[in-house]
ZAVEXMI-442756 format. One record per residue: residue number from 1; x, y, z negated of N, C-alpha, C in turn. Coordinates in Angstrom, 3 decimals. Each point is the difference from the previous one (the first is absolute). Layout:
<pts>
[NUM [X Y Z] [X Y Z] [X Y Z]];
...
</pts>
This chain:
<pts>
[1 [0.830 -1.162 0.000] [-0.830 1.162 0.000] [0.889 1.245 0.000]];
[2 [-0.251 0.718 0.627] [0.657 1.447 0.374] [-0.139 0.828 -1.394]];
[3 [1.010 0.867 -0.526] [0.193 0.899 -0.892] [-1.222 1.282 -0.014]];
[4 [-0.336 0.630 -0.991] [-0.728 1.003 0.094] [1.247 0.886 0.417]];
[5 [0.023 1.542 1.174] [0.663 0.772 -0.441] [0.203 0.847 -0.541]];
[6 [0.999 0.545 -0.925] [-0.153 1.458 -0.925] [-0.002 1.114 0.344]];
[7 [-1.217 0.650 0.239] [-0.059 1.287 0.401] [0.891 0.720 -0.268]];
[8 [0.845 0.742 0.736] [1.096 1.502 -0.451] [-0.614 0.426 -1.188]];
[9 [1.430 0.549 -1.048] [-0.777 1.316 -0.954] [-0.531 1.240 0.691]];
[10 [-1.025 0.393 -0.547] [-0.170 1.436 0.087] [1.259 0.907 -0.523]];
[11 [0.031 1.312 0.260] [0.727 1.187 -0.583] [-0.692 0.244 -1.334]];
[12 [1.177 0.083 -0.656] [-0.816 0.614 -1.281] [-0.020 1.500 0.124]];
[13 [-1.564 0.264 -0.148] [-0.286 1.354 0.924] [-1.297 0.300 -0.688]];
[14 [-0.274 1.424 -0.506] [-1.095 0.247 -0.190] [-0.989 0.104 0.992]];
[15 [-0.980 -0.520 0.091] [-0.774 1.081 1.309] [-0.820 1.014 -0.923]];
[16 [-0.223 0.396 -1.050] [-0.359 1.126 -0.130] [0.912 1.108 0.576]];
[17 [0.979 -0.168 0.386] [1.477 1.466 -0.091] [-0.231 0.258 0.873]];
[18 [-0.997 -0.791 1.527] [-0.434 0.756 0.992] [-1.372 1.095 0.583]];
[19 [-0.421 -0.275 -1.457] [-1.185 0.995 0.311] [-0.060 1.049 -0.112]];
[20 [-0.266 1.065 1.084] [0.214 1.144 0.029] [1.257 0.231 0.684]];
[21 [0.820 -0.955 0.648] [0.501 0.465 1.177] [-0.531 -0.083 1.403]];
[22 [0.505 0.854 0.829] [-0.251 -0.130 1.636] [0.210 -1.722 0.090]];
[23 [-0.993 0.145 0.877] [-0.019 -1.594 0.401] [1.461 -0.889 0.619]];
[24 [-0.167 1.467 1.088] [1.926 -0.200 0.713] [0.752 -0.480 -0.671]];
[25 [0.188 0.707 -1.175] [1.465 -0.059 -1.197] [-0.171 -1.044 -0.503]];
[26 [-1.614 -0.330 -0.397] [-0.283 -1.124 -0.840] [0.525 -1.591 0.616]];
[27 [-0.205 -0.366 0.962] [0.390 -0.676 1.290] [1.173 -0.118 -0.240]];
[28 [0.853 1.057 0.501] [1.397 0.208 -0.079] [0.887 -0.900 -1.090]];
[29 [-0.626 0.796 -1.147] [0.643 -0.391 -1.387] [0.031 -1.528 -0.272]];
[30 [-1.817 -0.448 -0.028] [-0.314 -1.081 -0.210] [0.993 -0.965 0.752]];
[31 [0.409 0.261 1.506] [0.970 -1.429 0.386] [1.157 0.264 0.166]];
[32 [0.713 1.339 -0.683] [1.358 0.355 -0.615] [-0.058 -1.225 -1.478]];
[33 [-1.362 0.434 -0.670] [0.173 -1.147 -1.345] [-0.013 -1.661 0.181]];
[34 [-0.202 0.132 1.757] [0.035 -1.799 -0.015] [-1.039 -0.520 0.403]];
[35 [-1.476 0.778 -0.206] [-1.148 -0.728 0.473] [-0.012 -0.740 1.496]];
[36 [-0.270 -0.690 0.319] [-0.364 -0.770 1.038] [-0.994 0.454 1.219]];
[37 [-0.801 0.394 -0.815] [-1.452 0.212 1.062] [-0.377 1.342 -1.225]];
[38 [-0.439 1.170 0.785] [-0.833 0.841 -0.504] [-1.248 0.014 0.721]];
[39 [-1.024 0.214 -0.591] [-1.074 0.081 0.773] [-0.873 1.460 -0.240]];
[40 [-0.574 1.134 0.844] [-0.360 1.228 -0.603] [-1.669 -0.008 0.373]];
[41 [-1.064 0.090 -0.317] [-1.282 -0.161 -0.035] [-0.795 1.243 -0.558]];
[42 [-0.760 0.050 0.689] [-1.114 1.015 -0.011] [-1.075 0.219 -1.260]];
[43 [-0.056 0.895 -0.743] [-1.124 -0.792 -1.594] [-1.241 -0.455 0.925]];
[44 [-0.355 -1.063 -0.698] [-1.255 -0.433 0.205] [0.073 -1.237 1.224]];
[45 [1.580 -0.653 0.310] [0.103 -0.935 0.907] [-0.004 -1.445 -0.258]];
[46 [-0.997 -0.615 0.789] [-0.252 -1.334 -0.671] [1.530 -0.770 0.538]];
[47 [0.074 -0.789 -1.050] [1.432 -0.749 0.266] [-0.247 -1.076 -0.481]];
[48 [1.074 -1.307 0.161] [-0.225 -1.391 -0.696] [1.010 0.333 -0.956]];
[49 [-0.625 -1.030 -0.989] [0.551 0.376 -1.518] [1.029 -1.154 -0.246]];
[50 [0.668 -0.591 1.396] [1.167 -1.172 -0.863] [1.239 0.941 0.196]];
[51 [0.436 -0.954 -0.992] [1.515 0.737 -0.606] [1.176 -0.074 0.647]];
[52 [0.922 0.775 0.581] [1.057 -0.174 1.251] [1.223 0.154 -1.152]];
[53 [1.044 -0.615 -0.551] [1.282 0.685 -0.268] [0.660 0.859 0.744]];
[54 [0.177 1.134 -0.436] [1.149 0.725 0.330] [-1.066 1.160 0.838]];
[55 [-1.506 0.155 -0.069] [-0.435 0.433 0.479] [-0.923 1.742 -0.668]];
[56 [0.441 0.987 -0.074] [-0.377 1.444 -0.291] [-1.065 0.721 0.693]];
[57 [-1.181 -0.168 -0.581] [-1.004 0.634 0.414] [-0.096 1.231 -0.576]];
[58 [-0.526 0.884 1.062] [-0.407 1.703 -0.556] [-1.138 0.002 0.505]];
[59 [-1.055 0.902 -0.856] [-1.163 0.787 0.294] [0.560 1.234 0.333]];
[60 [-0.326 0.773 1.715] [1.021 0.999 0.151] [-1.495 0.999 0.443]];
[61 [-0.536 1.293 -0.755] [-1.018 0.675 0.269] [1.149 1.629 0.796]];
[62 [-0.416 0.600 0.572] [0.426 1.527 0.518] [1.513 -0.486 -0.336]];
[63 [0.719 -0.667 1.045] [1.716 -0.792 -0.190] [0.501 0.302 -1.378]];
[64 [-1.342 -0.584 -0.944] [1.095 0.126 -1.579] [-0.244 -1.841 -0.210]];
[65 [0.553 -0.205 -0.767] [-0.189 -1.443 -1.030] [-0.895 0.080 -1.069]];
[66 [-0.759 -0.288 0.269] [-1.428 0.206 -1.106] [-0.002 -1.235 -0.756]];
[67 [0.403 -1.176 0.137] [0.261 -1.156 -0.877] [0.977 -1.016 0.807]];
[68 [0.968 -0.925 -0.612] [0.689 -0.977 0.078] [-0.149 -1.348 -0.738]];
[69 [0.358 -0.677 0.509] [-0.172 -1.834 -0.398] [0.468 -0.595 0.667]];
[70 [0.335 -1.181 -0.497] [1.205 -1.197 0.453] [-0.957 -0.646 0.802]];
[71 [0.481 -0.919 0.974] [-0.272 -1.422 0.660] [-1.013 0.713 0.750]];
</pts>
């Protein structure tokens, strides 16, 4: 039987420290810190709720960061 594999670590990274930046910078920073995949979304966008490692979601309203969360 084949091994499970171990997902990469995440960055140890707040995502609060991006709210309230430009989305641009936020982006920027986020895969200067290592993230993998950022993803930037519109408030109010339906999305699937499984969990990606290494993956940085923003709620980005008028190009600010209005909220952040992992996977």
């Amino acid at each position: 039987m084949a091994s499970i594999p171990t997902p990469p670590a995440e960055p140890q990274d707040n995502p609060d420290g991006y709210v309230g930046l430009a989305a641009d910078r936020a982006e920027r920073l986020a895969r200067e810190r290592g993230w993998s995949t950022v993803r930037s979304l519109p408030p109010g966008a339906i999305i699937t709720m499984e969990y990606r490692a290494g993956r940085l979601n923003f709620e980005v309203a008028e190009g600010r960061v209005i909220r952040a969360w992992k996977g």
